[in-house]
N, CA, C and O atoms as CSV, one atom per row, in Angstrom:
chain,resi,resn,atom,element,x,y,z
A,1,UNK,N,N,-38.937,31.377,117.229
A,1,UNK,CA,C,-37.543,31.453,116.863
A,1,UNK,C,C,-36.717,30.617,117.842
A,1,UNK,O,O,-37.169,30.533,118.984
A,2,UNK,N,N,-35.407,29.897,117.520
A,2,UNK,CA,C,-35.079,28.831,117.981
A,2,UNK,C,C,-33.488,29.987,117.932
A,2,UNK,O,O,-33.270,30.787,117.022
A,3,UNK,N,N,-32.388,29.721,119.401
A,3,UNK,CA,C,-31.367,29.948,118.819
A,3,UNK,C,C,-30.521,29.056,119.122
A,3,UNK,O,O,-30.640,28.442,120.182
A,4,UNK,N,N,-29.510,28.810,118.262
A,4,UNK,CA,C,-28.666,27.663,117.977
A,4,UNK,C,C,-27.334,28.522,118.881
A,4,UNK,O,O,-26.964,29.688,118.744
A,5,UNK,N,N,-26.765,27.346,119.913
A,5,UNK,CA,C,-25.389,28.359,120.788
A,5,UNK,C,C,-24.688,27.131,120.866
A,5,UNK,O,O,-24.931,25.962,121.167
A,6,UNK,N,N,-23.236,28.171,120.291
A,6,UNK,CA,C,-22.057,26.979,120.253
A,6,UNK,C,C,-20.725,27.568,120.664
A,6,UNK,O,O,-19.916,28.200,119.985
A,7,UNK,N,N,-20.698,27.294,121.644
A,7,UNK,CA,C,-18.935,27.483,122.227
A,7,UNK,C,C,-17.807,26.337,121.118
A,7,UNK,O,O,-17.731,25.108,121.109
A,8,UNK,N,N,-16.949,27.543,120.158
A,8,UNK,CA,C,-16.080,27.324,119.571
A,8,UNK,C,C,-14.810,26.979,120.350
A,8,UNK,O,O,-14.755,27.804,121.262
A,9,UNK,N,N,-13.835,26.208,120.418
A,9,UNK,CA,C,-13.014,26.502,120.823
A,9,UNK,C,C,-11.405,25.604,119.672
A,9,UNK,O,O,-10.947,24.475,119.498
A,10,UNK,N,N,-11.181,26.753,119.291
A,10,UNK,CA,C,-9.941,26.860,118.057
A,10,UNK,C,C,-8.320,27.114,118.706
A,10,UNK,O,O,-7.796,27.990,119.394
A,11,UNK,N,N,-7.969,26.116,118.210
A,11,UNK,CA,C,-6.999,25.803,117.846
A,11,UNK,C,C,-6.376,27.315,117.773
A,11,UNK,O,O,-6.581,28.154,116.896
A,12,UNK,N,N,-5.459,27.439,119.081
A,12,UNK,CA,C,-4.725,29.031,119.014
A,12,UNK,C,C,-3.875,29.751,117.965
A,12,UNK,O,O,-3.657,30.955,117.825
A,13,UNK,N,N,-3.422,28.608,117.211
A,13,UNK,CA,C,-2.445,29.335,115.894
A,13,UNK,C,C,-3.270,29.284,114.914
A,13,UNK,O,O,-2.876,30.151,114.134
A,14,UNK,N,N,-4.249,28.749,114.454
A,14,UNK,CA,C,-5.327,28.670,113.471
A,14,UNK,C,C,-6.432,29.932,113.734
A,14,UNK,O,O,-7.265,30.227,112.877
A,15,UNK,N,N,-6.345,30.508,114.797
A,15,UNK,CA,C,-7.840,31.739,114.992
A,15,UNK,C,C,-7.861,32.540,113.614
A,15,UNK,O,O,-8.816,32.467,112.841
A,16,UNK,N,N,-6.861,33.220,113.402
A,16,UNK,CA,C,-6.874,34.139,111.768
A,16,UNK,C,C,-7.690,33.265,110.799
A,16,UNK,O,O,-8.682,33.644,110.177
A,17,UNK,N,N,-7.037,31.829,110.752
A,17,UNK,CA,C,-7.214,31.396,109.800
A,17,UNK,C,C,-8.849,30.890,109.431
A,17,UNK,O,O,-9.386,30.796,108.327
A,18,UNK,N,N,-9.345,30.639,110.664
A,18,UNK,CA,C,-10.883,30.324,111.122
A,18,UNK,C,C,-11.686,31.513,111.153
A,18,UNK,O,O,-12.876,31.276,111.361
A,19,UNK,N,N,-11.430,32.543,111.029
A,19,UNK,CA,C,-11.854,34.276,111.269
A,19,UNK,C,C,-12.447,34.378,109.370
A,19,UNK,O,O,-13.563,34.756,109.016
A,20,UNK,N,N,-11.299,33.914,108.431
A,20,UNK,CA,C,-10.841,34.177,107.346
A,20,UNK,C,C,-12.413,32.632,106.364
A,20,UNK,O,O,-13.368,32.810,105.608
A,21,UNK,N,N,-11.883,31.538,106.928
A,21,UNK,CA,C,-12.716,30.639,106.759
A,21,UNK,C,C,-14.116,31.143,107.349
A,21,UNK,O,O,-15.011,31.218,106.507
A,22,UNK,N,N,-14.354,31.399,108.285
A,22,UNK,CA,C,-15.866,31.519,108.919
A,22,UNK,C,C,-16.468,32.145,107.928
A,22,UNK,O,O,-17.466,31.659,107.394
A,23,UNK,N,N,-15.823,33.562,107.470
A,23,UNK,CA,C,-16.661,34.474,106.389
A,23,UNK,C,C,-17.160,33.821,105.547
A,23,UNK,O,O,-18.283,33.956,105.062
A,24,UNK,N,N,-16.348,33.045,105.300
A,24,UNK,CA,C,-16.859,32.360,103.757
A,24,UNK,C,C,-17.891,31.326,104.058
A,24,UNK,O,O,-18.822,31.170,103.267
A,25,UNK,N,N,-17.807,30.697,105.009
A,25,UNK,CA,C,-19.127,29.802,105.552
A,25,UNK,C,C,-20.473,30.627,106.133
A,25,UNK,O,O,-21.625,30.194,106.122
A,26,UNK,N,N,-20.041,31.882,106.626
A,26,UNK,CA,C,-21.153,32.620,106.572
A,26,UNK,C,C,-22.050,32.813,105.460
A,26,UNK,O,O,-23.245,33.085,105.581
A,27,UNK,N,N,-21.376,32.650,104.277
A,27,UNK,CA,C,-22.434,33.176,103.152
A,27,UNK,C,C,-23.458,31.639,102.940
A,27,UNK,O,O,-24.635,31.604,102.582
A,28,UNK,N,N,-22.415,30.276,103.350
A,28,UNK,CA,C,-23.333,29.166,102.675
A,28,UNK,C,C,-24.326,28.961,103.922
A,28,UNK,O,O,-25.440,28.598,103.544
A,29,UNK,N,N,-24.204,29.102,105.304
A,29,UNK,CA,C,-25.624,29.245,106.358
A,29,UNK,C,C,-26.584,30.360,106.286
A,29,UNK,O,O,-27.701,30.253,106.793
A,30,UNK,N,N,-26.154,31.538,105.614
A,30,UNK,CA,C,-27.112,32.422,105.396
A,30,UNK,C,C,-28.428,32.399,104.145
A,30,UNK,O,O,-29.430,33.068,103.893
A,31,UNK,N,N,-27.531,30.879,103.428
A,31,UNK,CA,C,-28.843,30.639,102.589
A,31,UNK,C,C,-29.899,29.437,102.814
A,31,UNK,O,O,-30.559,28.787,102.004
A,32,UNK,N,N,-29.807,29.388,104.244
A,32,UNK,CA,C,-30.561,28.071,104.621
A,32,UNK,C,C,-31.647,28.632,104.815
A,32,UNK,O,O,-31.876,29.805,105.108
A,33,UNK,N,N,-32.479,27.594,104.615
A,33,UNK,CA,C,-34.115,27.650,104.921
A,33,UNK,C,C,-33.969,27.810,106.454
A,33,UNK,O,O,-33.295,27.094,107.195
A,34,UNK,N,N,-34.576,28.671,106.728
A,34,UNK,CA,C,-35.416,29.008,107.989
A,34,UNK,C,C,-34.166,29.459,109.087
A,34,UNK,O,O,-34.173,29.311,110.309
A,35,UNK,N,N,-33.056,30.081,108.192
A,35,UNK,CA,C,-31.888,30.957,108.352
A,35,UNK,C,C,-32.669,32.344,109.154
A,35,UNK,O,O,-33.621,32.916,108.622
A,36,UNK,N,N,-32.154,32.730,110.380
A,36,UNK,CA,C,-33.012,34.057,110.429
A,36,UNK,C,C,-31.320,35.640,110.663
A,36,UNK,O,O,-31.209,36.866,110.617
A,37,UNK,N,N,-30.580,34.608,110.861
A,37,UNK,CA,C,-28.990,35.651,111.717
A,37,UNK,C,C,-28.228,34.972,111.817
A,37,UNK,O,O,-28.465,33.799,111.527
A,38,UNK,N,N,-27.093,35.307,112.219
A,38,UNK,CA,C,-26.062,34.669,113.369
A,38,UNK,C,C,-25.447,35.820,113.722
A,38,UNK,O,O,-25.801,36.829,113.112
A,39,UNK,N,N,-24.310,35.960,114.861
A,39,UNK,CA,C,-22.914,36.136,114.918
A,39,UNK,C,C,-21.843,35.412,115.767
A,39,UNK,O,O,-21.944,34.303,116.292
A,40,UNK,N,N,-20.877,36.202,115.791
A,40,UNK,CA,C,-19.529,34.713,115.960
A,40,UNK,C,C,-18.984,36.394,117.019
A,40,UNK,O,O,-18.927,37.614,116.873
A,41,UNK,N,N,-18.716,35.386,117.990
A,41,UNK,CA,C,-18.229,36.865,119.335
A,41,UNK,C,C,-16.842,35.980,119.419
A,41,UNK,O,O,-16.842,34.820,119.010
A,42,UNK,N,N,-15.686,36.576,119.960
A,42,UNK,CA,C,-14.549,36.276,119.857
A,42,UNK,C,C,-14.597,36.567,121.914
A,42,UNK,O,O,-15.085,37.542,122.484
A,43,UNK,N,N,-14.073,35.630,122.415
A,43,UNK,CA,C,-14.179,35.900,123.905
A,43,UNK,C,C,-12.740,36.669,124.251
A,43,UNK,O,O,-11.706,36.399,123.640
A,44,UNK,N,N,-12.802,37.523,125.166
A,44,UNK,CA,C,-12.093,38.587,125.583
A,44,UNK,C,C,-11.044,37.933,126.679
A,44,UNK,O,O,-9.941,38.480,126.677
A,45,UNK,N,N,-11.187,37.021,127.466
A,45,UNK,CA,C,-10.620,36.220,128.257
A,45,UNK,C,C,-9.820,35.124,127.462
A,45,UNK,O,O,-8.630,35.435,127.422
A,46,UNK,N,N,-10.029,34.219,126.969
A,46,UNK,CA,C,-9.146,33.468,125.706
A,46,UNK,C,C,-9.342,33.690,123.983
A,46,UNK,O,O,-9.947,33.055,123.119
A,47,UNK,N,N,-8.951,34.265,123.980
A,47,UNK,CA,C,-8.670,34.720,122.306
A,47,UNK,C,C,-9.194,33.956,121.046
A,47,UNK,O,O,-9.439,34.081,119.846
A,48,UNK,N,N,-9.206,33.010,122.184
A,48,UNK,CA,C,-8.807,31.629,120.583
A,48,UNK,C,C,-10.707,30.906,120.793
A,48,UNK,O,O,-11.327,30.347,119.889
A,49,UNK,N,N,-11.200,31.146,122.137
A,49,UNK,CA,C,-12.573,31.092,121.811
A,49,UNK,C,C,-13.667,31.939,121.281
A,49,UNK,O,O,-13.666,33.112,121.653
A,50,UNK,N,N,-14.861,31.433,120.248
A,50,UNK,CA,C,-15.832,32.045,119.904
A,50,UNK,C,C,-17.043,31.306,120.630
A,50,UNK,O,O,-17.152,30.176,121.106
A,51,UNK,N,N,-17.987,32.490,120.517
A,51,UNK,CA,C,-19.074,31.725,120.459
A,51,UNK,C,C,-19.845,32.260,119.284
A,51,UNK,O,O,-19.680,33.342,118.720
A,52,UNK,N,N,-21.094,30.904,118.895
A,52,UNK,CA,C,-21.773,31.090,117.855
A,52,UNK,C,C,-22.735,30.948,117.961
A,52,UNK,O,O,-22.996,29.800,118.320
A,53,UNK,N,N,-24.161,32.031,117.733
A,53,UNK,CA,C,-25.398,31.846,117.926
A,53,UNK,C,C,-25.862,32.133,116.636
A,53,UNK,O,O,-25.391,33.024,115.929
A,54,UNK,N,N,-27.018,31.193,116.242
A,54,UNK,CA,C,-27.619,31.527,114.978
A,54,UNK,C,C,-29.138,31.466,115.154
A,54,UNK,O,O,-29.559,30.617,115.939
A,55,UNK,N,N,-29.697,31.970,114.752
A,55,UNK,CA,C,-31.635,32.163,114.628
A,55,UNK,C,C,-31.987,31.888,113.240
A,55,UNK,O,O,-31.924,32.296,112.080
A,56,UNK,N,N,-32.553,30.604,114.320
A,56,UNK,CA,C,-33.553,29.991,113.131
A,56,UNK,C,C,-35.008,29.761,113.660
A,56,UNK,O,O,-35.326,29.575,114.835
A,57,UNK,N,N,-35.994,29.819,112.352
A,57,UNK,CA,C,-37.467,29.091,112.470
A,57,UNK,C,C,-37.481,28.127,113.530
A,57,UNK,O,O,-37.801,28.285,114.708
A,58,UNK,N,N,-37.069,27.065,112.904
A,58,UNK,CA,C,-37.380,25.749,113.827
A,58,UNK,C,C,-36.039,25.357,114.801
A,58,UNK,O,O,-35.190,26.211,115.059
A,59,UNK,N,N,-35.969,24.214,115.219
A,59,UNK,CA,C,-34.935,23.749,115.391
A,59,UNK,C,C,-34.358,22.718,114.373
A,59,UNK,O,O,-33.153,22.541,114.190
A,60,UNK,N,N,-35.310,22.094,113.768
A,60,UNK,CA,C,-35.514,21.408,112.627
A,60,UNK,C,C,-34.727,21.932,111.321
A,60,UNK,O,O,-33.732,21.320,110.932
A,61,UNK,N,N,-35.096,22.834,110.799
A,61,UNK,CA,C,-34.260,24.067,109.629
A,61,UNK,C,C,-32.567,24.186,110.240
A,61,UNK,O,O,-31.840,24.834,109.487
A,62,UNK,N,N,-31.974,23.702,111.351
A,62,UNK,CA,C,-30.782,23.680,111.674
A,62,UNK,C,C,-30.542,21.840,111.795
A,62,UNK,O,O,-29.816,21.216,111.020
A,63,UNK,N,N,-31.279,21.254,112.861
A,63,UNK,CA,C,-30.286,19.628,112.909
A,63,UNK,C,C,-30.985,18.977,111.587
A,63,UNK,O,O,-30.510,17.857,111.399
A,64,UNK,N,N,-31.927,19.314,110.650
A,64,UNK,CA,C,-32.277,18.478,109.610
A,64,UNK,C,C,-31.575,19.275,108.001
A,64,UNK,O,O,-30.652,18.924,107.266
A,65,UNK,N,N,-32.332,20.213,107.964
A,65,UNK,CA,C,-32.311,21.503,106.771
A,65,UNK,C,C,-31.260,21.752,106.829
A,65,UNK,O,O,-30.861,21.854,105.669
A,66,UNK,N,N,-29.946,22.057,107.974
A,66,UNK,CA,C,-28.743,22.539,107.420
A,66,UNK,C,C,-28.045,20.979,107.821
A,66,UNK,O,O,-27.585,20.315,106.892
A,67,UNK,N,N,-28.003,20.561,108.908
A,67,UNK,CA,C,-27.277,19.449,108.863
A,67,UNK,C,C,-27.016,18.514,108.070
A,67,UNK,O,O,-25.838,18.159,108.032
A,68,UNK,N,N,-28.015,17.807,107.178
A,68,UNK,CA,C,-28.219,17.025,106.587
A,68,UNK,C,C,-28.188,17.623,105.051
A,68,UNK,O,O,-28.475,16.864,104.125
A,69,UNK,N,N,-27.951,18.542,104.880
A,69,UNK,CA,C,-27.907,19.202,103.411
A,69,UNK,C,C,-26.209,19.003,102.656
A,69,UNK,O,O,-25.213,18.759,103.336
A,70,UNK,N,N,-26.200,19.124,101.559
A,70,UNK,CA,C,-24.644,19.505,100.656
A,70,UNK,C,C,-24.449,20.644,101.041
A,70,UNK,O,O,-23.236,20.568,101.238
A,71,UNK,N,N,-24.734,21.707,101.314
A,71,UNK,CA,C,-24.217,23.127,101.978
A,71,UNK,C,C,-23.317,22.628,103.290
A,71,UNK,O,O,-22.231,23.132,103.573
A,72,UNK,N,N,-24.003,21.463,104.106
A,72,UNK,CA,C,-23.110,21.332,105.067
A,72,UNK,C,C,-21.767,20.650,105.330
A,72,UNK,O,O,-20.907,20.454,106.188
A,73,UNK,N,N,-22.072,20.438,104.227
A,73,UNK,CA,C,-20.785,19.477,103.809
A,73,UNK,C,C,-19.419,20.293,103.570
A,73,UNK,O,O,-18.301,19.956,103.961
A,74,UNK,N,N,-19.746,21.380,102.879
A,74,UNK,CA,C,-18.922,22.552,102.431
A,74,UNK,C,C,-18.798,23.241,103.657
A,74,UNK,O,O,-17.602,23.482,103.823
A,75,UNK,N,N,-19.850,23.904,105.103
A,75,UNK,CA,C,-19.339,24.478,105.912
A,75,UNK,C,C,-18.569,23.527,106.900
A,75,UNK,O,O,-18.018,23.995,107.896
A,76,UNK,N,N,-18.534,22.024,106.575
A,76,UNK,CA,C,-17.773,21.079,107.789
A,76,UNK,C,C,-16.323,21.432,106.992
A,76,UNK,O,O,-15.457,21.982,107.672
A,77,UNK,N,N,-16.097,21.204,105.902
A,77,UNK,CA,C,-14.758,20.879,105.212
A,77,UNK,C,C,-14.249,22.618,105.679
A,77,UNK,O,O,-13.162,22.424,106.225
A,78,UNK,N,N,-14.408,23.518,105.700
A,78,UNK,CA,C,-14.225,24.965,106.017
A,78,UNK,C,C,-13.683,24.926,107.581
A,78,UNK,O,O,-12.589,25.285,108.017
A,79,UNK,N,N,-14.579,24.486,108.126
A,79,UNK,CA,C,-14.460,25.270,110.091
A,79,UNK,C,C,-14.043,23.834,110.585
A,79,UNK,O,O,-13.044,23.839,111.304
A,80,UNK,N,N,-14.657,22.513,110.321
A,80,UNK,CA,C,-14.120,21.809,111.383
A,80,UNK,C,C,-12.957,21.057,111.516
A,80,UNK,O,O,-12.934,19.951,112.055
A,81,UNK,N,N,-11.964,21.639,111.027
A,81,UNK,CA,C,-10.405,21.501,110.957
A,81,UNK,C,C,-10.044,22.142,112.587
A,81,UNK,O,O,-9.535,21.422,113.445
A,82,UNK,N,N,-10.351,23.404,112.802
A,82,UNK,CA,C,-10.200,24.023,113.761
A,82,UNK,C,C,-10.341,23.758,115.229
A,82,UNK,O,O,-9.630,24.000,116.205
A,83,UNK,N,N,-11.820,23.017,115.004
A,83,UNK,CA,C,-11.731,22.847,116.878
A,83,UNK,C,C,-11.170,22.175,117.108
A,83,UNK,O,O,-10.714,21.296,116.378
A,84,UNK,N,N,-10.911,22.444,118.815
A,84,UNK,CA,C,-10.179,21.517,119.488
A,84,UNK,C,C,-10.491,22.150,120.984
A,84,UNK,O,O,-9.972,23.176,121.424
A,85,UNK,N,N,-11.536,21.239,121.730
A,85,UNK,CA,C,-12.159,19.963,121.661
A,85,UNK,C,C,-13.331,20.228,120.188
A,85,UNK,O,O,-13.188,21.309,119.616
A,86,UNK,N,N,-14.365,19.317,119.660
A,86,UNK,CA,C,-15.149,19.628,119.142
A,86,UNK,C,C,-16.466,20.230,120.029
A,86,UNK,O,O,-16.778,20.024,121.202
A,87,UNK,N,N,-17.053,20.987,119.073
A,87,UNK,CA,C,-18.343,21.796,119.837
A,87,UNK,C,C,-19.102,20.946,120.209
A,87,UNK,O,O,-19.379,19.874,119.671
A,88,UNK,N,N,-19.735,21.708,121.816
A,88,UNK,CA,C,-21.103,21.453,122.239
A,88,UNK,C,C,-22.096,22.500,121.241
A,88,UNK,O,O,-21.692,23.634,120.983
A,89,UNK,N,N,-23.513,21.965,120.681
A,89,UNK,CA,C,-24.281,23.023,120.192
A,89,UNK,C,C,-25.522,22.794,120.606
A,89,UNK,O,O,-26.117,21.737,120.400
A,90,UNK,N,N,-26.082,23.976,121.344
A,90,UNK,CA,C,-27.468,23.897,122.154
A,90,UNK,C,C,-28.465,24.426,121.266
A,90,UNK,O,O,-28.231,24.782,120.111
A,91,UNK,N,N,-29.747,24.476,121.917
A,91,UNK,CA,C,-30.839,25.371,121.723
A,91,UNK,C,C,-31.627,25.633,122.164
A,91,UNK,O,O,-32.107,24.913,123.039
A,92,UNK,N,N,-32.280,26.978,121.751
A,92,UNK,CA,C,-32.777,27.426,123.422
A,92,UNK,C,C,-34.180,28.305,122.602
A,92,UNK,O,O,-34.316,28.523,121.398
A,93,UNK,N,N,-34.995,28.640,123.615
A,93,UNK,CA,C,-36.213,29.093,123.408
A,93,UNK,C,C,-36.406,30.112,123.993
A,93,UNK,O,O,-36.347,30.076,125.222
A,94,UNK,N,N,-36.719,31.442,123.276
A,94,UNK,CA,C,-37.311,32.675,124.206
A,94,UNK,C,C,-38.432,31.894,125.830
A,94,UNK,O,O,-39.298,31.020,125.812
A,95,UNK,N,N,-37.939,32.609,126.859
A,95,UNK,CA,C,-38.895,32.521,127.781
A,95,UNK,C,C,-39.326,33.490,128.084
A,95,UNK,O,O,-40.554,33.432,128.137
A,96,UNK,N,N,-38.807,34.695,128.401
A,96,UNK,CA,C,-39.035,36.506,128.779
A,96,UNK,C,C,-38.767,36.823,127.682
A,96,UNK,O,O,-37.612,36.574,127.336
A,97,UNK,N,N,-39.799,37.579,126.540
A,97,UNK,CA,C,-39.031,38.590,125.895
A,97,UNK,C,C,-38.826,39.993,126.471
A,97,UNK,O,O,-39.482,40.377,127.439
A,98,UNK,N,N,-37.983,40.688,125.916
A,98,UNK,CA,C,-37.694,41.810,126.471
A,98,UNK,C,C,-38.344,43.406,126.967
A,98,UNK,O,O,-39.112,43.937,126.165
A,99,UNK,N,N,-38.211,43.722,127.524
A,99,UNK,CA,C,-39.519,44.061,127.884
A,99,UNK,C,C,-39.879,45.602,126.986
A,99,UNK,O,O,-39.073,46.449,127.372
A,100,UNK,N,N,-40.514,45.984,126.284
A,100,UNK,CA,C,-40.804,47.464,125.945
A,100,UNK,C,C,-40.756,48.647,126.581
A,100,UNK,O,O,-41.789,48.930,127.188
A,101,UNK,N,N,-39.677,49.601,126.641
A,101,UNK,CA,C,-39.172,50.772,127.552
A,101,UNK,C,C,-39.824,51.914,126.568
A,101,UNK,O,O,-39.413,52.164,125.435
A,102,UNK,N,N,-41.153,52.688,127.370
A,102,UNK,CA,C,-41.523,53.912,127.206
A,102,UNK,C,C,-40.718,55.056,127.364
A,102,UNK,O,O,-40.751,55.474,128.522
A,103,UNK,N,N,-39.999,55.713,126.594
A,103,UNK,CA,C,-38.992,56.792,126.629
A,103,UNK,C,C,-39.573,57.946,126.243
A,103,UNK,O,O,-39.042,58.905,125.683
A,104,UNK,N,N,-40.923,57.767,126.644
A,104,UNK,CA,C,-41.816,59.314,126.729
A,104,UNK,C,C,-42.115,59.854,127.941
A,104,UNK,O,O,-42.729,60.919,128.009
């Protein structure tokens, strides 16, 4: 599993409006191949930033499978009105998984 991390950072009078838009782009990334989650955290320190992590299969099923698809075309015309600067988007690889706590 691959996760995709992206510091949003929106445009302060637009946040509602990107809150309102995101939903609806949630439904067209949730039908991607090798789609596994996301969520969108709203930071507690500036308002107007999110961050966005999504789990996918590959890394591939995100910069090829969603990037390069007509779905993405529809989630660019949706969200990327908003940033300001435009996103950095990483990805990252389990190194520790977590560890199993015996609660017997």
């Amino acid at each position: 599993m691959i996760l995709e991390v992206a510091v949003l950072d929106v445009i302060p009078s637009e946040a509602n409006s990107f809150e309102r838009d995101f939903a609806t782009a949630s439904l067209i990334i949730s039908k991607m191949k090798g789609y596994q989650g996301h969520q969108l955290q709203r930071c507690l320190e500036v308002g107007s930033r999110y961050l966005l992590l999504v789990n996918w299969d590959t890394v591939e099923d995100h910069t090829i499978g969603f990037r390069q698809s007509a779905e993405y075309q529809e989630w660019k015309k949706l969200l990327h009105k908003y940033y300001d600067p435009f996103p950095r988007v990483e990805h990252y690889e389990m190194v520790v998984p977590k560890p199993i706590v015996d609660k017997g």
